[in-house]
C-alpha positions in Angstrom: 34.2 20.8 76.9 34.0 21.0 73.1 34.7 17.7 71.2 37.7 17.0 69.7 39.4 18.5 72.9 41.7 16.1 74.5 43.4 15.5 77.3 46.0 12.3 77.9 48.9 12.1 80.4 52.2 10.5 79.2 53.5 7.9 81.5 57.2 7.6 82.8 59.2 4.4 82.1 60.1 1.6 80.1 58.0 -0.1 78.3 54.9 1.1 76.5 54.3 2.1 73.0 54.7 6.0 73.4 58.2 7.6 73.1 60.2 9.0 76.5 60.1 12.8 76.5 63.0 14.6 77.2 63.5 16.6 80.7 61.8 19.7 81.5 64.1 22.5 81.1 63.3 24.6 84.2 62.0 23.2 87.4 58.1 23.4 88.3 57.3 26.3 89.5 55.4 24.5 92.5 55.9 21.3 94.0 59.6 19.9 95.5 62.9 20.6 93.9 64.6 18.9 92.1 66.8 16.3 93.5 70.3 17.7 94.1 69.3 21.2 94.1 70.8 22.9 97.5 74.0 21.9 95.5 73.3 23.1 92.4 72.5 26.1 94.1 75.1 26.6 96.1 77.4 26.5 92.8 75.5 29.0 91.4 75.6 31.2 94.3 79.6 31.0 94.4 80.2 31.1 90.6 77.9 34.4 90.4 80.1 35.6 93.7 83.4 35.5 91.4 81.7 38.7 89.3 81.9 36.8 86.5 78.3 35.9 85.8 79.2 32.1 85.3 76.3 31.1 87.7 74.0 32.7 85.3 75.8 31.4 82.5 75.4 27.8 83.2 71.9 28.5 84.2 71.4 29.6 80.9 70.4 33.1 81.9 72.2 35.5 80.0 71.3 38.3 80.1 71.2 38.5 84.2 75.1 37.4 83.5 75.2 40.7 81.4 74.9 42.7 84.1 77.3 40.6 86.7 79.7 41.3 83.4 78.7 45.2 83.0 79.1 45.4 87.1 82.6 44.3 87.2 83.8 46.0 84.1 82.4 49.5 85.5 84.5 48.1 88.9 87.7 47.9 86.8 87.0 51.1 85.1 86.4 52.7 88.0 89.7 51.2 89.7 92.3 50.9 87.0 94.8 52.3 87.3 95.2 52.2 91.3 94.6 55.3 92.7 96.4 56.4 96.1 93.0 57.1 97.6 91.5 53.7 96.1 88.2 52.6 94.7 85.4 55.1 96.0 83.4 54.0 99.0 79.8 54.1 97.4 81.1 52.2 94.2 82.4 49.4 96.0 79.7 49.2 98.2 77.1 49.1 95.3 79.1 46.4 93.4 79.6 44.2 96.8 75.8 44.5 96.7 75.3 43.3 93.0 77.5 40.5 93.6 75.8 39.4 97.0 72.2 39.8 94.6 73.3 38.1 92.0 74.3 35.2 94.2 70.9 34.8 95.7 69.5 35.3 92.9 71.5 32.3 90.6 71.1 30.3 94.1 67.4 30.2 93.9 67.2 30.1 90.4 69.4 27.0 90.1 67.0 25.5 93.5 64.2 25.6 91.5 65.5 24.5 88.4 67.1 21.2 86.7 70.3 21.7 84.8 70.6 20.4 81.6 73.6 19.6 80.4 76.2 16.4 82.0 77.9 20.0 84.2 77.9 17.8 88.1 77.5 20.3 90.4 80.1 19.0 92.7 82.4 20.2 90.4 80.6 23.3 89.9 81.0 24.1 93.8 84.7 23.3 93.4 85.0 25.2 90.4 83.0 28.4 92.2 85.2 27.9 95.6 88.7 27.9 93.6 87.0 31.1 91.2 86.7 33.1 94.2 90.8 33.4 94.7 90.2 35.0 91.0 88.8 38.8 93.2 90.4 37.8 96.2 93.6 38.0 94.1 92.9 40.9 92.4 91.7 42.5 95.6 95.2 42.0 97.5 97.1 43.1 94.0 94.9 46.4 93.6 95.4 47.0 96.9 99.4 46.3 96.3 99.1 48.5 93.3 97.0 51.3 95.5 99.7 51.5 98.0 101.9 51.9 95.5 100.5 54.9 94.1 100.2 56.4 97.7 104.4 55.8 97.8 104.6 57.3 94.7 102.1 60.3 95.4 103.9 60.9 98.6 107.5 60.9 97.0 106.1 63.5 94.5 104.7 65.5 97.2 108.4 64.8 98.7 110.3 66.6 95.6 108.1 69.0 95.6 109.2 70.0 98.7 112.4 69.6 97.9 112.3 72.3 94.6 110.6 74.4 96.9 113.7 74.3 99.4 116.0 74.9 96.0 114.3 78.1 95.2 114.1 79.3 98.1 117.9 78.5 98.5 118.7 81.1 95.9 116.9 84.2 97.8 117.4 86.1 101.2 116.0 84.8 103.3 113.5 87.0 104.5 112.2 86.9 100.8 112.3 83.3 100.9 111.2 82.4 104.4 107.4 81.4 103.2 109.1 78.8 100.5 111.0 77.8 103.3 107.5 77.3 105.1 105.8 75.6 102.8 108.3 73.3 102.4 108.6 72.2 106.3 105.2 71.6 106.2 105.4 69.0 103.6 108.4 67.2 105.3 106.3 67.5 108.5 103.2 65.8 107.4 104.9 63.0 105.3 107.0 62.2 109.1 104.1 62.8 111.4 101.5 61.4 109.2 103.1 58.8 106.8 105.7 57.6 109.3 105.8 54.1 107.7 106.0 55.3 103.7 109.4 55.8 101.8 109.1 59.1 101.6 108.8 59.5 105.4 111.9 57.4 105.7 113.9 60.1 103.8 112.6 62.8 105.3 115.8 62.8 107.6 117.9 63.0 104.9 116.0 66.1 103.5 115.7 67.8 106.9 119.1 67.7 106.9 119.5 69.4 103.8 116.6 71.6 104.3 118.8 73.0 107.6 121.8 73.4 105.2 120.1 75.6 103.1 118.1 77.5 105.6 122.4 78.1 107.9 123.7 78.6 104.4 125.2 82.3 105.8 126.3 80.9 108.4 128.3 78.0 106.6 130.0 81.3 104.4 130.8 83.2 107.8 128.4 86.0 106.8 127.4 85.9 110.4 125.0 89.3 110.8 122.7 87.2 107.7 122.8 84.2 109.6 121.0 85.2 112.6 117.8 85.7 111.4 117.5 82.1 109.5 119.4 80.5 112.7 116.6 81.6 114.9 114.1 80.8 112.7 115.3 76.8 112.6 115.4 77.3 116.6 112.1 77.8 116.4 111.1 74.6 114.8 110.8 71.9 117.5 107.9 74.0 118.8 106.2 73.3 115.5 107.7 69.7 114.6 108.0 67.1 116.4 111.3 66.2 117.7 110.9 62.7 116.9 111.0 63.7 113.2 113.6 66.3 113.6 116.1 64.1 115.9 119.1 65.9 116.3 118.6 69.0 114.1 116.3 70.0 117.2 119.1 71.3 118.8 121.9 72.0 116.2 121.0 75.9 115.8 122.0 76.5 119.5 125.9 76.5 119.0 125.9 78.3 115.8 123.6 80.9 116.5 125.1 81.4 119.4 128.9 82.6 117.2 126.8 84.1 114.7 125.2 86.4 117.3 128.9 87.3 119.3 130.3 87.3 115.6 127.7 89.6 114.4 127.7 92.0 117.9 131.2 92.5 117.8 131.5 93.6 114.1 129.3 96.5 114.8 130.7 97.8 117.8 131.1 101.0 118.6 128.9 101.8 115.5 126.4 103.8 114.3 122.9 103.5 116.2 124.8 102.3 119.9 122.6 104.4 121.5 119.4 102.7 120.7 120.1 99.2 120.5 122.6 99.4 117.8 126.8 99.2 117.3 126.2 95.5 118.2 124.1 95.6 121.2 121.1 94.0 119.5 123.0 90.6 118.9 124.9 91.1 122.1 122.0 91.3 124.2 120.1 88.3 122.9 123.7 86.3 123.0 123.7 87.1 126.7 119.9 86.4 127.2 119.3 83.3 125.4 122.7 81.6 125.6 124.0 83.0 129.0 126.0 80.1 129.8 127.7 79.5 126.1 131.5 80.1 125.3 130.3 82.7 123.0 128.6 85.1 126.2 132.4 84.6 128.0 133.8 86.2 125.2 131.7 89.5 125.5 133.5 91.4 128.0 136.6 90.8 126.8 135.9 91.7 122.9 134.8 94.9 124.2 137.4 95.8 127.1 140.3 94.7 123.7 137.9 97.4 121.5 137.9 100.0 124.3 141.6 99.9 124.6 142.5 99.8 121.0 140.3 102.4 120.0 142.1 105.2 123.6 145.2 103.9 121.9 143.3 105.5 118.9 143.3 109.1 120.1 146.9 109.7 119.4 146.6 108.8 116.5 145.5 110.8 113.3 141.6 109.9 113.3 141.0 110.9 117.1 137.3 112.3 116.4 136.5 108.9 114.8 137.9 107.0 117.5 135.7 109.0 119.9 132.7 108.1 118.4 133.4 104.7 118.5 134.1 105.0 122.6 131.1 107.0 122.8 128.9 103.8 120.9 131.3 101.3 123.0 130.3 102.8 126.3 126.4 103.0 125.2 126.2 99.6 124.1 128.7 98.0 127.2 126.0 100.1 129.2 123.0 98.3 128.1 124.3 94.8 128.3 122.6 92.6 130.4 125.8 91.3 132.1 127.4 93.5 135.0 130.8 92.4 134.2 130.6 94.0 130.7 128.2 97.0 131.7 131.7 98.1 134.4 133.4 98.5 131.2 130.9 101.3 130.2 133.0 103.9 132.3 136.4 102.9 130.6 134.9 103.7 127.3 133.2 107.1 129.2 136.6 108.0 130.7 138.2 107.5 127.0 135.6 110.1 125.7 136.5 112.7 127.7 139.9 112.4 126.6 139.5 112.3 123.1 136.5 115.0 122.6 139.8 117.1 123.3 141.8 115.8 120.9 139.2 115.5 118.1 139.0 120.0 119.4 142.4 119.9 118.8 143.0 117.6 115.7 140.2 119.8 113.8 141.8 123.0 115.0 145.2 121.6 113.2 143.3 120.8 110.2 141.7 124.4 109.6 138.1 123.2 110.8 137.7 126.2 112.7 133.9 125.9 113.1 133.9 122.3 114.5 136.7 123.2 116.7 134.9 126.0 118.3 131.6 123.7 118.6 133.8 120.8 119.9 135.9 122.5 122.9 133.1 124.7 123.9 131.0 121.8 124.5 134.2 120.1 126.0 134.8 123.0 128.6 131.3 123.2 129.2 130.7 119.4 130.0 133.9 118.3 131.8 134.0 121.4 134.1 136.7 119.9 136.5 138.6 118.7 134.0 142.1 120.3 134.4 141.9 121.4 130.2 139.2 123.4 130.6 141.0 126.4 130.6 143.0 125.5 127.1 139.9 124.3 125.7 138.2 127.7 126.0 141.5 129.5 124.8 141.9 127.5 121.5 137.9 127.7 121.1 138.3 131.2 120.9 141.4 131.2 118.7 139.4 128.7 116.5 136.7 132.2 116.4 139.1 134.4 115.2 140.3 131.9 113.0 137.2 131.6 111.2 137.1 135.3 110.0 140.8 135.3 110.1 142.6 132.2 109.4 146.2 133.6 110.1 145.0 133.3 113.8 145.0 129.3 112.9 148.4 128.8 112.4 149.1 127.4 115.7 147.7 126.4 118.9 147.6 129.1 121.9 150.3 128.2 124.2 148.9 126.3 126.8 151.2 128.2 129.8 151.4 132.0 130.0 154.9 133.3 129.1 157.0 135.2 131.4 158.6 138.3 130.7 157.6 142.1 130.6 153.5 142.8 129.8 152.5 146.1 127.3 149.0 148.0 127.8 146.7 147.5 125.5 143.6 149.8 126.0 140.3 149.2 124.5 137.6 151.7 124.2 134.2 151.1 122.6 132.5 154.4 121.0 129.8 152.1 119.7 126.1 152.1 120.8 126.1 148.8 121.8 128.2 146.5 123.5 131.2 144.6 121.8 133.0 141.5 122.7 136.7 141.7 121.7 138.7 138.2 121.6 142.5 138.1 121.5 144.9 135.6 120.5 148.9 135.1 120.1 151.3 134.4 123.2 148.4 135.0 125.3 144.7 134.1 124.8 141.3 135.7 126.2 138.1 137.9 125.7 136.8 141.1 127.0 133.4 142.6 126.8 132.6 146.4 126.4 129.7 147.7 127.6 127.3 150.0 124.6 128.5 153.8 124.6 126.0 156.1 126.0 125.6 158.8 123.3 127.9 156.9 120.8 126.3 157.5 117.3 127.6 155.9 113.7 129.9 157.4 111.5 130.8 157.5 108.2 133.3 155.6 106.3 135.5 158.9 105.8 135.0 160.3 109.3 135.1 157.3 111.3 139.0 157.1 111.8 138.9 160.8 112.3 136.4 161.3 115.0 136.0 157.6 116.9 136.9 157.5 120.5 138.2 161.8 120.4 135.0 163.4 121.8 136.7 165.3 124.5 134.8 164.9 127.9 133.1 161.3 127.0 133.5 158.6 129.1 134.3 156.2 126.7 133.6 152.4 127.9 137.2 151.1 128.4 139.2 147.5 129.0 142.5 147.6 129.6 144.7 144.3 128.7 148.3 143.3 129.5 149.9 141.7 127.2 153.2 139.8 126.8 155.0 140.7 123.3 154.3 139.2 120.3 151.7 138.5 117.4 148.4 138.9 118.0 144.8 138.5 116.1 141.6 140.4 117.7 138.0 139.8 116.7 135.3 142.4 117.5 131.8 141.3 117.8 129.0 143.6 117.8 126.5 142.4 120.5 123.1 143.9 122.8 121.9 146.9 120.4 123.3 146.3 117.0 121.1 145.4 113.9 121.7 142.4 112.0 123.4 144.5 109.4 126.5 145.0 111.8 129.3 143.1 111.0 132.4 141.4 112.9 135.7 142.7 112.4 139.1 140.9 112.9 142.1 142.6 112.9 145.9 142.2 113.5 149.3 143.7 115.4 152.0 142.8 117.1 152.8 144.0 120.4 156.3 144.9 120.9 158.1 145.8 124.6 158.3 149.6 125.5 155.1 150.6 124.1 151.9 151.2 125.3 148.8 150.4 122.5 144.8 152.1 122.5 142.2 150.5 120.1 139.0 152.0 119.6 135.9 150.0 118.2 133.0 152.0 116.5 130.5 151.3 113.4 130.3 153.1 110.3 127.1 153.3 108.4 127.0 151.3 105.0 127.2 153.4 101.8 123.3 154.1 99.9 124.3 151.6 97.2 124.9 148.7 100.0 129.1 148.7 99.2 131.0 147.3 101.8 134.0 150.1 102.0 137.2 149.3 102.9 139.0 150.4 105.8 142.4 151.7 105.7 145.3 149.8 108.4 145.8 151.9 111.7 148.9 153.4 112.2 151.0 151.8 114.6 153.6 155.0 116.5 156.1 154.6 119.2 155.0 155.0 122.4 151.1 154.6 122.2 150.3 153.1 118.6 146.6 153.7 118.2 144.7 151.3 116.0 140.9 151.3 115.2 138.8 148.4 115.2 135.7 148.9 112.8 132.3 147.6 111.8 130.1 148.5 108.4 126.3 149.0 109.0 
């Protein structure tokens, strides 16, 4: 030990020349604590738990209450303003953990050390226990404010659903059925999964206004539009839970239901019966799903009232349209899955028959020659023991004549044969091929001539000269008695003629005392393709000859 180094130990007390030092300001790091130090720590610990650093702080150790300060204010930064989905898990977990460090920390610290100042730490503990309300309180008003912001973010989600059901309101529905969609869902999830929030609790409110929207045809008594958004809300409880719907689960029944009858009997009897259509689409599901409703009683009747108004129909000046509203009545009555209404199928089948005559008959009287022919031919050849038969074939072949010559047309064939004295009308054919001839006036009918054997063409010139006066030919022959009268004949040209042989109509009247001979041949068309005329037949007492012609 070099000299002048010295060592003295100052004593404790009163008394004695030296001066009292003042108290260390940190504990030993060895030996005891100080007296009173579980205390003093224990303020620390709780002041430093407040995450305000004021363990530190009357400790003396600032710059650990730095970071308490610099914890919380990232905390706050993190957390303000309240978010629905509150603080993030790892942040809270890593300030919980600063706080709990820093409290061990100011606890041991303060253990260890003696605290200047006249702070008692009695008062400190008191002072740390009534701090700790301080994040407490905040706690319970963040967490006030955070489901706040949950209410709030679930009535946003709320109206957004609700301008998605406004849209959609404006557009058909088909078009608008995912809006629709995505707007269910939203009122779904706040009910099912939010059932406690505000929002949920006006989800009836919206549901019900959601289901106004969705019926809106309905509500305007467009009843066809309606059915396809009326099933659709049927179709909900499978995908909502009732609880949430309440009442609206069941509301579509009754409406679809009408809309469905409404909708089936509008069409009726219209175009498409056959295959599901004229109403029997909506019908048929009416009498499916809702067999038991007031709307499936009203079926039968609604079309047994059709059926009858539209055989009333026939007599009146539209019979061919009333037809074809039978014909779709019976297909759709048909089809029905009820037996009560498929009976009714063979009123509507018995109307038809009745009025595919009088639609013959009504287009005969309105100069539609062609669609008469069609329509009574297919009438004779369908109804075969129908007592009309006979008529039906006499004014389809006056509706023939009439087509090439429409002075035929200007009334019906009589529908009984006349009485009185009959004239001879023979018909020879000096063509090579065979020819049908068909007759109208007071009597109605055809013949068919068999092809002349030999026969050849003539010429325009020589035709009237030389047909049917070969002397020795056995010219084909039909001989015809007929009542007097007017009469209108068309020839066709049949087996062995070319397409270039034409039809020819022609006219007489047939008067009592006489006898009458027509003779039917073909003249050959001039070089330059001229169609020439040919000149009327003389008609003598007696026998009044006529020819009947055809250009080639």
């Amino acid at each position: 030990m070099e000299s002048g180094d010295r060592y003295g130990v100052a004593g404790y007390g009163s008394g004695g020349d030296g001066a009292v030092p003042p108290p260390p300001a940190h504990a030993p790091s060895v030996g005891p604590p100080p007296p009173g130090a579980s205390l003093r720590a224990a303020a620390a610990a709780l002041l430093n738990l407040t995450g305000l650093g004021l363990g530190y702080a009357l400790l003396g150790r600032w710059g650990r209450a730095a970071v308490c300060w610099a914890a919380t204010a990232v905390l706050l930064w993190v957390a303000l303003p309240a978010d629905p989905d509150g603080v993030p898990a790892g942040v809270l977990v890593g300030y919980l953990l600063v706080l709990v460090l820093a409290a061990v920390d100011g606890g041991r610290i303060a253990r260890r050390s003696a605290v200047g100042g006249a702070w008692r730490p009695g008062l400190a503990v008191g002072l740390g226990v009534v701090l700790l309300a301080v994040p407490a309180g905040g706690a319970v008003v963040y967490g006030s404010a955070r489901d706040e912001a949950r209410e709030q973010m679930l009535l946003d989600r709320l109206e957004a659903g609700d301008e998605r059901v406004a849209t959609a309101s404006g557009q058909p529905f088909e078009a608008a059925k995912g809006e629709y969609g995505k707007a269910l869902d939203v009122y779904r999830a706040l009910g099912e999964d939010h059932p406690g929030s505000r929002a949920a609790k006006l989800v009836p409110d919206r549901l019900e206004a959601y289901y106004d929207a969705v019926s809106a045809p309905y509500a305007k008594k467009r009843h066809c539009e309606a059915v396809a958004p009326l099933t659709y809300l049927r179709t909900l409880p499978d995908s909502v839970d009732k609880k949430v719907l309440g009442e609206l689960a069941a509301w579509p029944d009754t409406p679809l239901a009408e809309s469905l009858y409404a909708c089936g009997v509008s069409r009726l009897g219209g175009a498409g019966s056959g295959s599901g259509g004229g109403g029997g689409t909506e019908l048929g599901e009416l009498l499916r799903t809702f067999p038991e409703s007031a709307s499936a009683r009203r079926v039968a009747p609604a079309i047994d009232e059709r059926i009858k108004d539209q055989v009333t129909a026939l007599k009146g000046a539209e019979p061919c349209t009333a037809t074809e509203v039978l014909r779709g009545l019976g297909a759709t009555a048909s089809r029905l899955p009820d037996d009560s209404v498929k009976k009714l199928s063979a009123d509507a089948d018995e109307g038809v028959v009745d009025g595919v005559y009088a639609c013959g008959v009504d287009q005969f009287k309105d100069g539609k020659f062609g669609a008469a022919r069609t329509t009574l031919t297919d009438f004779a050849r369908t109804y075969k023991s129908d007592g009309r038969v006979r008529q039906a074939r006499n004014i389809a072949t006056a509706a023939e004549i009439a087509d090439d010559r429409p002075a035929a047309g200007k009334r019906l064939p009589p529908s009984k044969r006349p009485g009185g004295a009959r004239m001879e009308l023979v018909v020879s054919n000096d063509a090579p091929n065979t020819v049908e001839v068909l007759y109208t006036g007071p009597v109605t009918g055809t013949v068919t001539l068999r092809a002349c054997a030999g026969c050849e063409r003539y010429s325009a010139s020589e035709g009237p000269r030389r047909a049917c006066k070969a002397g020795g030919r056995n010219y084909p022959k039909a001989r015809l008695q007929l009542p007097a009268g007017e009469y209108h004949f068309l020839y066709k040209h049949g087996t062995g003629a070319t397409a270039r042989v034409d039809s020819y109509s022609s006219g007489t009247r047939v008067q009592p005392g006489y006898t009458y001979t027509s003779c039917t041949y073909v003249i050959e068309r001039s070089p330059f393709d001229l169609d020439l005329p040919l000149l009327p037949d003389p008609i003598q007492p007696v026998v009044s000859p006529w020819g009947a012609g055809s250009s080639r």
